[in-house]
N, C-alpha and C positions, 0 to 999 in steps of 0.2 A: 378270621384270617383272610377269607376270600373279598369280606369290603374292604381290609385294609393295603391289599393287593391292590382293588381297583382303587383307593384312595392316590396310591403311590404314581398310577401309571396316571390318572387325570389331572395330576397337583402342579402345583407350582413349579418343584423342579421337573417333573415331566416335560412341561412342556419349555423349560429352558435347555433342557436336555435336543428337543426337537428342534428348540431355534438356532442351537450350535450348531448342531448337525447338518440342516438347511445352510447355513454360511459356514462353512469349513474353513472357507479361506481366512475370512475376517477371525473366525475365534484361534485359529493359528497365526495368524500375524499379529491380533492383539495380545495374547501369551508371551510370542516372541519379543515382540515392542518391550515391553513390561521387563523382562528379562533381561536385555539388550537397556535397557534404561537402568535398571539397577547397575548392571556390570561397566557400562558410559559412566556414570558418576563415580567409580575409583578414579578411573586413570589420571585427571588434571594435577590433582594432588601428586600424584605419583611423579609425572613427570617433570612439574614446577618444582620438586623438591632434586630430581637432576641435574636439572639447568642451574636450580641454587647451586647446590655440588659439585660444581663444573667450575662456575664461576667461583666460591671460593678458595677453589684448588687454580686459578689462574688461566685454565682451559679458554679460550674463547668462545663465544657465542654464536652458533652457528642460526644462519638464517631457517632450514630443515629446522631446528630443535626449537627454534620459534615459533611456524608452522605447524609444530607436528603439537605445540600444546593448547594457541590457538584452534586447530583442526578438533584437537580433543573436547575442548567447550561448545564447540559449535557444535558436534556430533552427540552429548548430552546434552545439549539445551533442544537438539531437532529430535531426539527419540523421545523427551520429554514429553513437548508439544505432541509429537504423535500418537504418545500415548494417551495423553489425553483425549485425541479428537477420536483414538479408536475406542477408546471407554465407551465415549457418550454413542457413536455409531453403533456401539454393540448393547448398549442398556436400548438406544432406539429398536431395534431388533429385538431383542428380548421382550420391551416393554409390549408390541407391536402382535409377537406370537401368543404371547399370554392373553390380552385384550381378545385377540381372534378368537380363542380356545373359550374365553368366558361369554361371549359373544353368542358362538355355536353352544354352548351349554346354556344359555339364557331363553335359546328358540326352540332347546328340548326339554324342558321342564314342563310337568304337568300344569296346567291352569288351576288345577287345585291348590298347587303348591306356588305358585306364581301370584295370585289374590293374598296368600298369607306374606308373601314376601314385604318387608317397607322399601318404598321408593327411592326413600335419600339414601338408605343404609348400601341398598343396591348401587343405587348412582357410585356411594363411597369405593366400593370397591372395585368400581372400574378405574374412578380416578387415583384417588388417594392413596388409595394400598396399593394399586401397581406403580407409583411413582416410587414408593416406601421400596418394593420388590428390585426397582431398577437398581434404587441407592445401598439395595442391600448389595450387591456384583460391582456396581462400580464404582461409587466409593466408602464399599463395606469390605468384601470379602476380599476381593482382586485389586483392592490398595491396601488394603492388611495387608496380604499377603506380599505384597511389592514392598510396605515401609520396613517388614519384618523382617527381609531379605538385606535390605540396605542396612539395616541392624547389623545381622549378623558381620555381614560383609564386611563391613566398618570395623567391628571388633577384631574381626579375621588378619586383616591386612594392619590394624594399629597392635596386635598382639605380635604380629610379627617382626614390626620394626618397632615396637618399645614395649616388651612383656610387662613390666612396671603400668603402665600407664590403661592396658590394658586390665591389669588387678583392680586399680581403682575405680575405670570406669564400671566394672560387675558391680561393686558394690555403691557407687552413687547413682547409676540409672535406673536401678528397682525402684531406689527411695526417690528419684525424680517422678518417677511412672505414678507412684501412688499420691505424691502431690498434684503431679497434671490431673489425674483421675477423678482428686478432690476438687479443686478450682471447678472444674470442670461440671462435676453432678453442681456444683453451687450455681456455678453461672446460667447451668440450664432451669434448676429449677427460680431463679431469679427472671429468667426468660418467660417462663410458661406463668410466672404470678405476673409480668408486665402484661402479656397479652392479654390474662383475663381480665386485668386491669384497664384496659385500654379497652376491651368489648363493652365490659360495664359501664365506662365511660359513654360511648358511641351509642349503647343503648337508652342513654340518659336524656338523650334529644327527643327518639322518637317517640319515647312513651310521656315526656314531657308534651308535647304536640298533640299526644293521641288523647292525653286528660288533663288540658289544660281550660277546660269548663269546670270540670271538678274541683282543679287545685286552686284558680279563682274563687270559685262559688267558697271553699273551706277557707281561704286564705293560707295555703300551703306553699307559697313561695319559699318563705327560709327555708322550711323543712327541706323542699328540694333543691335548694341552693346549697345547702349542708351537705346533702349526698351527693351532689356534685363534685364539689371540692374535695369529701374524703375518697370519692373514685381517681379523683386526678392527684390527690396524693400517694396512693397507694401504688398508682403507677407510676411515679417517679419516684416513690422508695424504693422499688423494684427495680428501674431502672438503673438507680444510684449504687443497686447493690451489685448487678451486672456491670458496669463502669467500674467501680473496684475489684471488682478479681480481675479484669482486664487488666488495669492498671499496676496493680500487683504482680500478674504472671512473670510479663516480659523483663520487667529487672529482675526479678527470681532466676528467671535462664541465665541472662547477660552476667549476672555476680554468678553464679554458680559454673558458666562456661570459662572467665575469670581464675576463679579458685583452681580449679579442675587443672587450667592450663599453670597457673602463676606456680603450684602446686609441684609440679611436671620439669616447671623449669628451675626451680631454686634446689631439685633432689639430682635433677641432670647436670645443675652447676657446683655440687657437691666434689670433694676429692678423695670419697670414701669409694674405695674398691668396690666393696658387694654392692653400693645403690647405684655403683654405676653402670656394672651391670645388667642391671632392671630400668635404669631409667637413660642412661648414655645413649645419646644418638647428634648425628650431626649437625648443622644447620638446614640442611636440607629437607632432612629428616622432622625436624624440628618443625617448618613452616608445615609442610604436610600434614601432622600429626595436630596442628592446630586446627588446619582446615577442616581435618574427617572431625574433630570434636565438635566444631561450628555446624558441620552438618548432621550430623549423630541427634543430636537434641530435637530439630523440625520432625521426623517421623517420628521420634517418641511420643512427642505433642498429638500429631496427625492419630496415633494409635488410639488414645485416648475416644477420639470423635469416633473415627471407626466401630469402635468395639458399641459406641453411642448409637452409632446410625445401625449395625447388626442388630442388638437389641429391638429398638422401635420396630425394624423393619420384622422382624421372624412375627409380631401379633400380627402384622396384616396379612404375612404369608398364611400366620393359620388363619385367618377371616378368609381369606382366598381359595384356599385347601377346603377347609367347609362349606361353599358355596359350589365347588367345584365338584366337591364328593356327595351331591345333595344328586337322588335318582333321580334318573330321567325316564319320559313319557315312552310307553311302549311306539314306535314307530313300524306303521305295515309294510311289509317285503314289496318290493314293485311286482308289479301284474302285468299279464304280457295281455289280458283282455281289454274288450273297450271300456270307456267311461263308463260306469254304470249309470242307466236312466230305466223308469218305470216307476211302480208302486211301492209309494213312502209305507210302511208297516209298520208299526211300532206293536210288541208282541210281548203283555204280563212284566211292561218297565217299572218296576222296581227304584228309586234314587233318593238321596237325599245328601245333603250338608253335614258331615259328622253327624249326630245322634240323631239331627232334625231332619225325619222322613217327608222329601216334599213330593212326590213322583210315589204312589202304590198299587200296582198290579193295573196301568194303564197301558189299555191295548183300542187301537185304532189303527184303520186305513185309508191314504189318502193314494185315488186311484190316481195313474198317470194324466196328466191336463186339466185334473181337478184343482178349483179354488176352496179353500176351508179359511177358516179364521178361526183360532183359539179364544174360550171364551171362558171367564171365571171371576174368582176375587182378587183382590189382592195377594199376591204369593201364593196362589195354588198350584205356581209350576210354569206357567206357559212359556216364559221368558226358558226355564231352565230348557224344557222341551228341544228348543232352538241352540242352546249348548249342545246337548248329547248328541244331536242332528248333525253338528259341526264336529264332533268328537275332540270337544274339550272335556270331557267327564267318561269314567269309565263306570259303565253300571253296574247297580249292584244284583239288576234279577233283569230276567228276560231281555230282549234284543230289538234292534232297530235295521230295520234294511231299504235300502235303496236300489230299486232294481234287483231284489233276489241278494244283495250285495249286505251283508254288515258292512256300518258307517265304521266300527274302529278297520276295517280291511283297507278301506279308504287312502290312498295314499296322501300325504301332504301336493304331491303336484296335480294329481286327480283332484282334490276337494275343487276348485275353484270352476274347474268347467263341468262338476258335478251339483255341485250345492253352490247358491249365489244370497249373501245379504246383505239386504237392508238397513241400517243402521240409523237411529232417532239423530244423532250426533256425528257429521263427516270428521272423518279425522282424516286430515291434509298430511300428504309426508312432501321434504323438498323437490322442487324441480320443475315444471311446466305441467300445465294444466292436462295436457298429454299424459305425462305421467301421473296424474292422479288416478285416470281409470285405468293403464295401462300398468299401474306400481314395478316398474322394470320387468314386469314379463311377456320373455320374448317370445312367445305363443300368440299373444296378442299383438298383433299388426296395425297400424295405423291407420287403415283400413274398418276393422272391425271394431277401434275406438271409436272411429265418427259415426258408423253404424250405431253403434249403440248412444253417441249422443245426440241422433237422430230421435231414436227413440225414446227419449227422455224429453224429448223437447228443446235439445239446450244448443244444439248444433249451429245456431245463425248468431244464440248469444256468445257464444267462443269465436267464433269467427269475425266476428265484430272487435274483438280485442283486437290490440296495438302488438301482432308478433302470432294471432289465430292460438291453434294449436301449441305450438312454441312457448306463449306467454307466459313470462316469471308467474307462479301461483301464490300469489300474498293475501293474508287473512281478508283484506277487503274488497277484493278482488270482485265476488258474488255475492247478491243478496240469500236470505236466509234459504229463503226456496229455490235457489237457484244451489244453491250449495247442497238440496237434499237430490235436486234434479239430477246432479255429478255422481251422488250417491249411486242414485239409480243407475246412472250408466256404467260404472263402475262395476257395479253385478250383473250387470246387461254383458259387458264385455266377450265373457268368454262364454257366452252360450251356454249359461246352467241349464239343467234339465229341471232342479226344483229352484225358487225364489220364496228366498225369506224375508217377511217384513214385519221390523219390530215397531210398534207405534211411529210409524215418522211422519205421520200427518200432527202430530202433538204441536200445540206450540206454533199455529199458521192458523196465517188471518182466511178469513171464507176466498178470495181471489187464489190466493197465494196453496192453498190447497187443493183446490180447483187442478190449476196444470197440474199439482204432482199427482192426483186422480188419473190425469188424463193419460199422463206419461206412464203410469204405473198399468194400463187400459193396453197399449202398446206395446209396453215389457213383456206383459205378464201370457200376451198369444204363445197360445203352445207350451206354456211349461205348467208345470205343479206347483200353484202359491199356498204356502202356508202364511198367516199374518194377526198379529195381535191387534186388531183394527175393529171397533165398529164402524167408523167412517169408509174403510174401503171394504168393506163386508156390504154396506150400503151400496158402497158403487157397483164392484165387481161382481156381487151375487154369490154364487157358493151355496155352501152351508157352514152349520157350523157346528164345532164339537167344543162341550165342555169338557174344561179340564175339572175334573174332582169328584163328578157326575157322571151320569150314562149319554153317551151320547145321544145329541138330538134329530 
């Protein structure tokens, strides 16, 4: 009961719930629009059927009653428009607070659970599903609920002025509804066999290109000329099958809006007392009553899609709702103490990968200004070492501390001018090369960037750019070592107390790892280096501890 509480308060409509809330004004004026639009679309009718009745009773035409029916088309065709433009303002909002909400849910997930995640699936449901999410509100739920209304309405006011006419329309709009509904699954799933049709197609080039030594070497031309052709047939049977229920729909309305009306009129022009009754009404009455019938039928149609676009949309709501209700990473309470800085401890660590123990009962110290390099086989840990360091992993025995401090205590704003790394692979985010070591945090000063690209070595190469500091950062901007140089200053920045370095002498020619030696010689004054390196264990000195082993 208590996940499904927090399910409710983190989901989907929670936070459409928050986005209404946040714009009050707009979810009250789009409400009202919507409203105000349904209720705009009586009146023309109403009153062109006056003026009819004015004029056949001999009355003159007054300029006001022309005005005032003119005024009435213009004031629903301007509510229309508005509503629409507030729909999509209010899905932009919604779509907007949701993406936030999954966003912040995306930077508190455990790294454990974050490695299991897939990439595109992820991607999808930023894009895809909250597009799905918008069209469920605006034009799912809040034009249902506007066509349903013009529905009623319509019946309302034709039951009123010809009870007759209103009996019949109960009984032919159900059986309209369930024909729209049929057309409709047909045409879509004609839609969805065109599309796949048309991929199969489209992927017919590139894997032709991708083996087309093979299909020479076999002599496999017909064959894939064959599967060509029945790709491209298949999507224009599909297509041809969508073009006929198109084709089909619309004279289905038109003859049945017809009937309905011809129907209406040949019982109204009858001279039997009781159908007149039910079906007698004036001229006036008469043109109106055709009008609401001409308009009656588009929402019925439009309901159909609706109900189409809710469906689709409620699976990505729950693909949304289940990434959404997926736990989050314990987060430490802020500290009113300093950064923590001293001696790295690691005390009877315990860890492993589901079942696979890679980390057992390792305990080691790394004094404060002490260099170490981690040293073993392949997969004996070291790399992990450097997670649990970061506290991306929660352990399963014994502790790690920093300065007297457990690293899970750590805050996320604390880690960076607590713990600094290294990384084999710079990863570039947008904006100016400024911003690469500075990644928007306003703690670091422009100042203490150059500082630290000082120390890296790279300071006279950035400055030599066309804009310094400033300059767009595009992939080719810096050569490879120049790019692990940025690295370094990047962890240089805020003055960690320890520095982590995962292999990033890998992969550099003898020059080219030379400066980053050099720069790493530079960095590394004064703080505590951890590093998966024999090349800078070489340079730097230290010692060193196996991981798997007793220390050496």
């Amino acid at each position: 009961m208590k996940n499904r509480k927090k399910t409710e308060q983190n989901g989907v409509f929670a936070a459409i719930r928050m986005a209404a809330g946040a714009h009050p004004v707009l979810t009250a004026g789009t409400l009202l629009c919507v409203a105000g639009s349904v209720g705009a679309s009586l009146v023309p009718p109403l009153l062109l059927a006056r003026i009819i009745d004015r004029l056949t009773a001999g009355i003159p035409l007054t300029v006001q009653a022309v005005l005032l029916y003119f005024g009435s088309l213009a004031l629903e065709g301007g509510l229309s428009s508005a509503q629409e433009s507030l729909l999509v303002l209010f899905g932009q909002k919604m779509t907007h607070a949701l993406r936030t909400e999954m966003s912040r849910k995306l930077t508190r997930l455990p790294a454990s659970m974050l490695v299991r995640q897939n990439p595109g699936e992820v991607a999808a449901r930023f894009s895809g599903d909250v597009d799905t999410v918008e069209a469920l509100f605006t034009s799912g739920i809040i034009s249902m609920a506007a066509d349903a209304c013009r529905i009623v309405s319509i019946l309302a006011v034709i039951a009123v002025k010809n009870t007759g006419l209103a009996l019949i329309l109960l009984l032919v709009l159900p059986l309209f509804a369930l024909f729209t509904r049929h057309v409709q699954k047909r045409m879509l799933a004609a839609q969805l066999d065109n599309r796949r049709a048309v991929a199969a197609v489209s992927g017919q080039v590139p894997e032709t290109l991708h083996n087309i030594r093979t299909i020479r070497a076999l002599g496999l031309e017909a064959y894939r000329e064959q599967r060509y052709d029945r790709c491209i047939g298949d999507s224009y049977a599909a297509m041809e099958r969508t073009n006929f229920y198109d084709a089909i729909y619309s004279p289905v309305v038109l003859v049945l809006n017809a009937v309905v009306v011809g129907a209406v009129m040949l019982l109204s022009a009858s001279g039997n007392a009781a159908v007149l009754t039910l079906f007698g009404m004036s001229v006036g009455t008469s043109v109106a009553v055709i009008n609401y019938i001409s308009r009656i039928f588009e929402p019925i149609e439009s309901l159909g899609m609706e109900i189409q676009t809710i469906q689709s949309a409620m699976a990505g709501v729950k693909r949304i709702d289940a990434f959404l209700a997926l736990p989050e990473r314990d987060i430490p309470a802020p500290r009113s103490s300093a950064v923590p800085r001293g001696d790295v401890v690691l005390s009877h660590v315990t860890f492993g990968y589901g079942e696979h123990t890679v980390l057992k009962d390792l305990s080691f110290t790394v004094k404060a200004g002490e260099q170490v390099t981690l040293v073993g086989r392949t997969g004996a840990g070291k790399s992990t070492v450097f997670r649990l360091l970061l506290g991306l992993y929660h352990l399963e025995a014994g502790s790690i501390t920093v300065g007297g401090v457990d690293v899970s205590a750590i805050t996320d704003e604390e880690r960076r001018a607590c713990i600094g790394c290294v990384e084999q692979h710079f990863a570039r985010v947008p904006g100016t090369v400024l911003d690469q070591i500075t990644l928007g945090d306003a703690r670091i000063s422009r100042e203490m960037a150059e500082h630290a690209a000082r120390l890296a070595g790279l300071d006279a190469v950035i400055r030599a750019l066309p804009g310094g500091y400033d300059a767009p950062c595009t992939d080719g901007l810096f050569s490879q070592g120049e790019w692990q140089l940025l690295s370094i200053a990047r962890a240089a920045a805020a003055d960690p107390a320890v520095l982590l370095l995962d292999e990033i002498t890998a992969n550099l020619d003898a020059e080219t790892e030379a400066r980053v030696l050099d720069a790493l010689r530079r960095a590394s004054e004064g703080r505590t280096v951890l590093s998966i390196s024999h090349r800078i264990y070489e340079s730097l000195g230290g010692r060193t501890v196996r991981i798997g082993a007793q220390e050496e």
